[in-house]
N, C-alpha and C positions, 0 to 999 in steps of 0.2 A: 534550465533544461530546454530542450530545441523543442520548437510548434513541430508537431506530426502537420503537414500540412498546411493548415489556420488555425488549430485547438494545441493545448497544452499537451503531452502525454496522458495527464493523469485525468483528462476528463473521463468520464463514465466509471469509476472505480465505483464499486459497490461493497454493501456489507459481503461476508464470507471470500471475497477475494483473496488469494497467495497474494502478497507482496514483498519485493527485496526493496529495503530501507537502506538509504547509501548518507551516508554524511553530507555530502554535498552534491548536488546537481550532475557535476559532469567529472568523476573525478578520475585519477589515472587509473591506467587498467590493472595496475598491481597494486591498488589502494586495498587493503584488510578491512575498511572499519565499513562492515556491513551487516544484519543480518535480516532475518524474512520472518515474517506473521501475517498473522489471519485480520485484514479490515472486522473490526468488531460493529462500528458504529461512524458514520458518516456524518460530516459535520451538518450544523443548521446554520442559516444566514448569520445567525446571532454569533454564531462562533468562528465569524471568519473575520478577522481582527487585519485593516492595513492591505486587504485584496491578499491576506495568503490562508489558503484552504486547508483547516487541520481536518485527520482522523486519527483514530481510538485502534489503535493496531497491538492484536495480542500476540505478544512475541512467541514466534514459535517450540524453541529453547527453552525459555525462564519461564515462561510464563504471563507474564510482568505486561500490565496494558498500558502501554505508553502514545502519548500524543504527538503524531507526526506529519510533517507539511505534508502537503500531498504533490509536491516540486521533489522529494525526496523518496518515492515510493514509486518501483515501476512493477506492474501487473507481469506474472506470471504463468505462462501457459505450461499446463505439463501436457506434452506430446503424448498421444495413446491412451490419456487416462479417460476411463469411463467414465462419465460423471455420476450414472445412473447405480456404480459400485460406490462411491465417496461418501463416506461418513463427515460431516463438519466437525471441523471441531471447535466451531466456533456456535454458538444457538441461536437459530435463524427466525426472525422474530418479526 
């Protein structure tokens, strides 16, 4: 994934963030294999194995909390949304 700048895309990700999970880094733009959940849980030092940063992303769809690099998850803005109306749906802790 390309440096925004000098940092990774995926620095500052936090818990309750939107994320879209892509297979791979940079992939074509008619690539299907994708889908978005809610950051549950942010890795600790212990858990970052070989310099690649996992989180705990619960799938928005299934359900289903799966472990994902953080090279493969880009943060999503919803234009106009209030935050102040937004229910989590992930519990913020």
């Amino acid at each position: 994934m390309p440096l925004q700048g000098n940092r990774p895309p995926f620095i500052g990700l936090k818990a309750g963030d939107l994320v879209l999970v892509q297979a791979t880094p940079n992939p074509d733009p008619s690539d299907t294999d994708w889908w978005m959940g809610w950051i549950v849980r942010c890795a600790h030092r212990a858990q970052c194995i070989d310099g690649t940063t996992m989180y705990e992303v619960k799938d928005a769809d299934t359900g289903e909390l799966r472990s994902v690099d953080a090279e493969h998850a880009t943060r999503l803005v919803l234009a106009g949304m209030d935050a102040t109306k937004v229910v989590p749906l992930v519990p913020m802790s």
